[in-house]
DOTI-728111 format. One record per residue (C-alpha): x, y, z; residue in three letters. Coordinates in steps of 0.25 Angstrom, whole numbers, plus 5000, padded with zeros to 4 digits. Example, Ala and Ser with C-alpha at 12.3 -4.5 7.8 and 13.67 -1.06 7.14 Angstrom:
<rs>
504949825031ala
505549965029ser
</rs>
This chain:
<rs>
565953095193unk
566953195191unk
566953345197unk
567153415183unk
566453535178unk
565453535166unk
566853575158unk
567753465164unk
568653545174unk
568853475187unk
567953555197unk
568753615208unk
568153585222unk
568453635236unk
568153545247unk
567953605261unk
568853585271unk
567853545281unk
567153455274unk
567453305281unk
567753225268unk
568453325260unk
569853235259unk
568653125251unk
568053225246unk
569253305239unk
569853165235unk
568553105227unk
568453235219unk
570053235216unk
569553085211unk
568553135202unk
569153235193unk
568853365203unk
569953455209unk
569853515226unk
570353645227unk
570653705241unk
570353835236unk
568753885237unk
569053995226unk
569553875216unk
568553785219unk
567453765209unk
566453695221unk
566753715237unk
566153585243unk
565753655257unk
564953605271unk
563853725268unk
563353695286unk
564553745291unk
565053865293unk
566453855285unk
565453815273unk
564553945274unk
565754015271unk
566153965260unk
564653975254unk
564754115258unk
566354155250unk
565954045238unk
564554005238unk
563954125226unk
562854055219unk
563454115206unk
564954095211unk
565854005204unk
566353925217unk
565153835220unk
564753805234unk
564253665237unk
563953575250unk
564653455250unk
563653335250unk
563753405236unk
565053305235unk
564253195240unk
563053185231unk
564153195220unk
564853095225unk
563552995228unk
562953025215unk
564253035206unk
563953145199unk
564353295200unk
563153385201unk
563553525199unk
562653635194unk
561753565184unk
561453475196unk
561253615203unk
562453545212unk
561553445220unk
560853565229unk
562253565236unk
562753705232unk
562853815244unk
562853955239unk
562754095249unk
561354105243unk
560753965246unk
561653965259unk
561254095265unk
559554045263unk
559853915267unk
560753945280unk
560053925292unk
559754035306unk
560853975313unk
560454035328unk
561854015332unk
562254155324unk
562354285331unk
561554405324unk
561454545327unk
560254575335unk
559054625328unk
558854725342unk
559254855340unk
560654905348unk
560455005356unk
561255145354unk
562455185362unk
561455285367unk
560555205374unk
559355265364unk
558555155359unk
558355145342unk
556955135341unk
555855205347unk
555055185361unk
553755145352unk
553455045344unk
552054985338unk
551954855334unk
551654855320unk
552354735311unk
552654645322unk
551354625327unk
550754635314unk
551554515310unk
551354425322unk
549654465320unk
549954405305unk
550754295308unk
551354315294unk
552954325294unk
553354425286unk
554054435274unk
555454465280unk
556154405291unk
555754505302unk
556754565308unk
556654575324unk
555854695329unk
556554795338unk
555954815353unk
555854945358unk
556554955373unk
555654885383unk
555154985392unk
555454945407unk
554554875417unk
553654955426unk
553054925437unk
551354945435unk
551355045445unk
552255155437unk
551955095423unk
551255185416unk
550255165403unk
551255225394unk
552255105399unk
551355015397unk
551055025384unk
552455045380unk
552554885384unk
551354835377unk
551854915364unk
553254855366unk
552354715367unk
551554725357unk
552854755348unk
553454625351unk
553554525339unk
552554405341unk
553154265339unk
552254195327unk
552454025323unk
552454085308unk
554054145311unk
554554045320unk
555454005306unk
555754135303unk
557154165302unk
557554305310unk
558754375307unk
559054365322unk
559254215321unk
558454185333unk
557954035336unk
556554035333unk
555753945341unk
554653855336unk
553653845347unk
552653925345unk
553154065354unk
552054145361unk
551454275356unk
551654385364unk
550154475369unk
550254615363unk
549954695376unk
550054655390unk
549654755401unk
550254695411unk
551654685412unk
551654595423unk
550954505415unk
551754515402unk
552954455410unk
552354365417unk
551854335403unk
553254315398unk
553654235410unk
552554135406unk
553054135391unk
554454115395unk
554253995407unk
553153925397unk
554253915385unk
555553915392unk
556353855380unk
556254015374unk
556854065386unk
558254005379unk
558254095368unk
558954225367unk
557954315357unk
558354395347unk
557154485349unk
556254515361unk
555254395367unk
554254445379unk
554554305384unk
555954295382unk
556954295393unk
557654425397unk
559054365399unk
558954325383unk
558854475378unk
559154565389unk
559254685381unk
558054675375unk
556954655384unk
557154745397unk
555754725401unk
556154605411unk
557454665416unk
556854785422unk
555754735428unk
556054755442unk
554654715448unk
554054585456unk
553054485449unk
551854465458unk
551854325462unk
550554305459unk
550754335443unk
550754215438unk
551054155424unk
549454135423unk
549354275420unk
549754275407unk
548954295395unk
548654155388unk
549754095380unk
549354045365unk
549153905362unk
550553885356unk
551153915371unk
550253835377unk
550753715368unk
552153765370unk
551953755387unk
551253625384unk
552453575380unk
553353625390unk
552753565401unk
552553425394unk
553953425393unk
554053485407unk
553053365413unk
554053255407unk
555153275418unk
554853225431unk
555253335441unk
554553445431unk
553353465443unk
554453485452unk
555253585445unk
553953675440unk
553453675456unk
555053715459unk
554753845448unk
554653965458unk
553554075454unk
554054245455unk
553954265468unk
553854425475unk
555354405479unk
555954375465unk
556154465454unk
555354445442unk
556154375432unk
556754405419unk
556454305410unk
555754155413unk
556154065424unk
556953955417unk
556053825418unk
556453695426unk
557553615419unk
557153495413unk
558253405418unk
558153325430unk
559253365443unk
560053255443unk
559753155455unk
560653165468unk
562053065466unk
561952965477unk
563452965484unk
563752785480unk
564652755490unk
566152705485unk
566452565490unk
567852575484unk
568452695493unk
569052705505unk
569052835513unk
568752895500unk
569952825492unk
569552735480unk
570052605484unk
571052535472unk
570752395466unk
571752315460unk
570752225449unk
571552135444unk
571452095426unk
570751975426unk
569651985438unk
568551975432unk
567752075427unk
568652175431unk
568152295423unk
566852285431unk
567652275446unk
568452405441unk
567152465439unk
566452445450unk
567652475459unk
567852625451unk
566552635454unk
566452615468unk
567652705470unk
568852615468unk
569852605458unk
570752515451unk
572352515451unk
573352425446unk
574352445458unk
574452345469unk
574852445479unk
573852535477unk
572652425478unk
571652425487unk
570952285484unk
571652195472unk
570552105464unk
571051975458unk
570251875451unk
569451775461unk
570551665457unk
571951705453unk
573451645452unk
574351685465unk
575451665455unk
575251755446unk
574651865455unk
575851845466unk
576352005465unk
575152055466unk
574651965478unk
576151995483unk
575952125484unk
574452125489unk
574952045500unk
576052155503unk
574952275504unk
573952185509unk
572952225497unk
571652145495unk
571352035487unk
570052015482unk
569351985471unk
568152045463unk
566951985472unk
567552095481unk
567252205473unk
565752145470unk
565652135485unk
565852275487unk
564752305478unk
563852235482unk
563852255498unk
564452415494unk
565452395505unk
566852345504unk
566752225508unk
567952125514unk
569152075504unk
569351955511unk
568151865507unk
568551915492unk
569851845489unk
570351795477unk
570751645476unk
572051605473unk
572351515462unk
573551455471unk
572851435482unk
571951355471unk
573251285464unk
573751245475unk
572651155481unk
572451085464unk
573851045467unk
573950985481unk
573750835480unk
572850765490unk
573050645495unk
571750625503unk
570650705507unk
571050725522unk
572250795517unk
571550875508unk
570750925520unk
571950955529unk
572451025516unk
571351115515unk
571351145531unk
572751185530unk
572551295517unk
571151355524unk
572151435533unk
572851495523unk
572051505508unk
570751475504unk
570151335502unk
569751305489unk
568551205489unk
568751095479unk
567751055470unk
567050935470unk
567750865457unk
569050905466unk
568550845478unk
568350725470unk
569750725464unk
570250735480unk
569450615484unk
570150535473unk
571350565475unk
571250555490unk
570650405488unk
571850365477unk
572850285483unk
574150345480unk
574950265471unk
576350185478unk
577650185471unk
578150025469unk
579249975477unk
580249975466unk
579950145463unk
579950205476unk
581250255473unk
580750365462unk
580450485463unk
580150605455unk
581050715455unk
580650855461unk
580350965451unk
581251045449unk
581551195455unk
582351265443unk
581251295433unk
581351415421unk
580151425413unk
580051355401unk
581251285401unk
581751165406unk
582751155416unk
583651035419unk
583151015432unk
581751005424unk
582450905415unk
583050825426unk
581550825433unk
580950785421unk
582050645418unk
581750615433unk
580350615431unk
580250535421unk
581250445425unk
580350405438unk
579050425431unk
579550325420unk
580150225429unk
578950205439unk
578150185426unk
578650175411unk
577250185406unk
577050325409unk
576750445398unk
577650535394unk
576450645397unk
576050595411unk
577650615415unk
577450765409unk
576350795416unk
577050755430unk
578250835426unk
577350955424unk
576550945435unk
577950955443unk
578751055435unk
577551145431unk
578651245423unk
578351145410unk
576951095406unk
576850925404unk
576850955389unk
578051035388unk
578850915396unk
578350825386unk
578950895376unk
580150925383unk
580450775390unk
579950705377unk
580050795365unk
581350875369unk
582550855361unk
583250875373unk
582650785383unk
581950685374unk
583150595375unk
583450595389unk
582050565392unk
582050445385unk
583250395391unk
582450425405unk
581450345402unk
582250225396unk
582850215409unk
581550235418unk
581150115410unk
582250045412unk
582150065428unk
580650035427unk
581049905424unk
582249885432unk
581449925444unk
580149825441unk
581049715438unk
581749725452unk
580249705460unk
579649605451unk
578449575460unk
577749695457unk
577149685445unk
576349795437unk
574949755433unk
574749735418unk
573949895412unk
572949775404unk
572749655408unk
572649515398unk
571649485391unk
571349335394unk
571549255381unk
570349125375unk
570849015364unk
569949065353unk
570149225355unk
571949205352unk
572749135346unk
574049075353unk
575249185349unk
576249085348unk
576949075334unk
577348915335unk
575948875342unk
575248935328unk
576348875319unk
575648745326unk
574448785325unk
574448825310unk
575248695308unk
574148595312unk
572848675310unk
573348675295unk
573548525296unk
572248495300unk
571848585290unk
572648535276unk
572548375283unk
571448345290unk
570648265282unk
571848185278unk
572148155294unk
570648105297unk
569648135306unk
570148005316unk
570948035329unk
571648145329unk
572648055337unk
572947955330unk
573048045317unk
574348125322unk
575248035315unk
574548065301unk
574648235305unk
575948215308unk
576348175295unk
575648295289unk
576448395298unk
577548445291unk
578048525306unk
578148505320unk
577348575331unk
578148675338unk
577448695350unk
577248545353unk
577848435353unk
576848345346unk
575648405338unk
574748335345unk
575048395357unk
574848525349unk
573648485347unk
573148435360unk
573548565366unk
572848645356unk
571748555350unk
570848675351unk
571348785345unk
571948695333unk
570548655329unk
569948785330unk
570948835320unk
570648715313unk
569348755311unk
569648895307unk
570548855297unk
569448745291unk
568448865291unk
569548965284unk
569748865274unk
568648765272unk
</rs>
């Protein structure tokens, strides 16, 4: 698609300033051989928003149907764009084309514009324009019909209302003058309630109520349009641009005197029953109204609250306006603030990681209270139902200093629930050091656990151990604590030391480590390098057991002196156990007991003797005989080429191991049969 005339010219397009996507727009028409001007008089085609009001203007300068600028509305662009091809005026432009013709049938009555009134404007000489006497020709004519005419109708003129009497001084001539002026009113028919009038009034589309030609009574004519006006009170909002007999008078003062200069009394027992029957269409109409009154539960007590004329009020000038459809808002109950304190919110201090914490800030706003960061200026300071002393040591410091409140968030709850402040004491967060420091004590029996726990009752509150924990206590109490030998009493471990810096190794840790593996080695050499790391941890936290182990064992600059440390904890291990040689340390494993067919004697020379005769029994033994073994001793020594080495004669070898030579004997035969 490219935006060329018929005689290949790049059309000239102007896009409106106002238009959302005109940077795309302007850009994909560059990219497809057209041009974007700035200028409206150079533009071949004006791409314009014909809705608003900066576009009917531009249709108004530019927007000739037999001009040269053509006009268009710009989803014109789009179809173009969606259809890729550029309809111009073989393709009558899509429909999209906007001229001052097509424009000024199309616009719609827009109620919003202002238009001179169709009423006539009085002279400066107070002398009215028309006459005193009109007769009702075309108007009533036309409601009789019901046939609109061919024209718009433009609005009749009224004559000037003549004023109110009283029926004692109203005379027949008066009276007349009122139905003629009644008669002349315009009558509403369903047939123009589409009609356009030039006075752009809103025309309602419920059917409006016809007006009675005459009334004789003009009591009963405005009790007439009292009726009209309470039964339709959505009619009473409109300002008219001509005379209604049941209009109200605030909405055209000027225009209808008849209800300002009444200056009598309605009768109290002239009721709305009087009036003539209303047509069908109103009785549907006041149907509605009061099935939409029904549907609102107070509606009965508003309608017996609707007061009726009394003697002692003036007669009213328009309708009464009805009962308002919404309901009066219910009474606010005062809710007492828990969180205040002669009037003052009280301040909470919550600390970051109490649970829920959003929720406890809510509910403290809500009952008055706020939050604060500052210590000083809180009232109650919220912690975590556990927390670390350590960490927290400022701010207990200084809660301590201004005697502020601890507690923790079942005290809020508690508030809540009783709707009473209740006592802070019997809602304090437990301290982790109180905890910490009962996992670390060591126990040596249950009765001084007991005395332990009687002593710490004063002061902090007694955590109840578990029953696995009551357990381990037991155990521990019942073991028997384990007695250093005679030749050890003299070691000891060395203190841990008091100069530490974090994450790095002082000497004194380095002399505390040497010692203790020193001592550690020498009461027993089998010990793991990772049990004596553990031990050093557990004394000088500043250092987990891992890191020692890297550092004692692994270390460049330590490696070597530990090894010489534990060469010579060896070396005194040993001196020492050789000094007290009755004390003898059971063996880890205890021997196996050993048969004569499961092993062999390990003894290098008894095999050599034995390989030397079983094989000569083997190679000779057919030769020696199958007669006394005695007496053939001579014969098998000649056949020995040694001597036995663990005996002094073979035959004593023998007799000593008879057995076990001849079971080899047999295995051998068996091997090699």
């Amino acid at each position: 698609m490219h935006f060329r005339s018929h005689k290949g010219e790049a059309l000239r397009i102007h896009v409106a300033s106002y238009l959302v996507q005109r940077k795309k727009m302007a850009l994909f028409i560059g990219e497809h051989s057209g041009e974007t001007v700035d200028d409206e008089g150079a533009a071949d085609i004006l791409l314009i928003d014909k809705n608003c009001d900066a576009g009917r203007e531009t249709v108004a300068k530019w927007g000739a149907p037999n001009g040269r600028t053509i006009v268009l509305h710009y989803p014109w662009f789009i179809e173009c764009r969606q259809m890729d091809k550029l309809m111009l005026e073989e393709d009558d432009f899509h429909g999209y084309r906007v001229t001052s013709a097509t424009e000024r049938r199309a616009r719609p009555s827009s109620p919003t514009r202002r238009h001179k009134s169709p009423l006539p404007t009085p002279p400066p000489s107070g002398r009215s324009r028309h006459p005193t006497e009109s007769t009702p020709s075309s108007p009533s004519s036309a409601s009789q019909t019901g046939r609109p005419p061919a024209t718009n109708p433009s609005a009749p003129s009224i004559p000037t209302a003549l004023p109110l009497s009283t029926p004692q001084t109203m005379t027949a001539e008066q009276l007349q003058q009122v139905q003629l002026q009644m008669a002349g009113m315009p009558m509403f028919n369903p047939m123009f309630a589409n009609m356009q009038v030039p006075s752009q009034m809103p025309m309602m589309q419920t059917n409006p109520f016809a007006m009675p030609y005459a009334m004789s009574n003009p009591y009963q004519f405005q009790q007439f349009c009292m009726a009209m006006a309470s039964q339709m009170p959505q009619m009473a909002n409109f300002s008219m641009g001509f005379p209604m007999p049941f209009a109200p008078a605030t909405a055209m003062p000027q225009t209808f005197p008849f209800f300002q200069q009444q200056t009598h009394t309605v009768p109290p027992q002239t009721t709305p029953a009087s009036a003539p029957a209303v047509p069908s269409s109103s009785a549907k109409a006041n149907k509605r109204s009061q099935k939409s009154h029904r549907e609102d539960k107070d509606t009965d007590t508003r309608k017996a609250k609707r007061t009726k004329p009394t003697p002692e009020l003036q007669a009213p000038v328009g309708p009464q306006p009805g009962p308002s459809r919404g309901r009066s808002p219910s009474p606010v109950r005062a809710v007492k603030k828990l969180f205040t304190a002669n009037g003052n919110a009280l301040l909470f201090l919550i600390e970051s990681d109490v649970w829920h914490r959003s929720d406890l800030a809510s509910s403290v706003r809500g009952q008055g209270g706020k939050i604060t960061n500052d210590v000083l200026e809180a009232d109650y300071i919220v912690l975590p139902d556990r927390f670390d002393a350590k960490i927290r040591e400022p701010l207990l410091d200084e809660a301590e200093t201004h005697s502020i409140p601890l507690v923790k968030r079942s005290f809020i709850i508690a508030c809540l629930n009783d709707e009473n402040l209740v006592d802070p004491s019997h809602h304090k967060p437990i301290s982790e050091k109180v905890l910490g420091k009962q996992r670390r004590i060591s126990v040596s029996s249950l009765s001084d656990l007991t005395s332990m726990r009687s002593d710490e009752d004063d002061e902090e509150e007694s955590v109840v151990p578990t029953r696995t924990r009551r357990q381990n206590i037991a155990k521990q109490a019942a073991r028997p604590t384990p007695q250093k030998p005679a030749w050890a009493r003299d070691l000891r471990t060395p203190p841990p030391p008091s100069d530490i810096i974090p994450g790095r190794y002082t000497e004194d840790e380095k002399e505390f480590a040497y010692e203790t593996v020193r001592v550690r080695m020498t009461l027993d050499p089998t010990i793991s390098k990772t049990s004596i790391s553990k031990e050093l941890a557990k004394r000088d936290p500043n250092h987990t057991y891992r890191a020692w182990q890297q550092m004692m064992w692994l270390g460049p600059q330590c490696k070597a002196t530990m090894q010489q440390v534990m060469a010579d904890a060896k070396i005194d291990h040993l001196k020492r156990t050789g000094k007290d040689t009755d004390e003898r340390r059971p063996a880890k494993r205890p021997r196996v007991s050993q048969t004569a067919g499961e092993e062999l004697v390990s003894d290098h020379a008894c095999e050599r003797d034995y390989e030397a005769i079983v094989q000569l029994f083997v190679d000779f033994g057919e030769s020696i005989g199958d007669g006394d073994l005695e007496s053939q001793w001579e014969r098998i020594y000649e056949k020995m080429d040694r001597r036995c080495e663990t005996e002094e004669d073979w035959s004593v070898f023998y007799d000593k191991h008879d057995e076990e030579i001849l079971r080899r004997f047999e295995i051998r035969k068996q091997q090699h049969p």
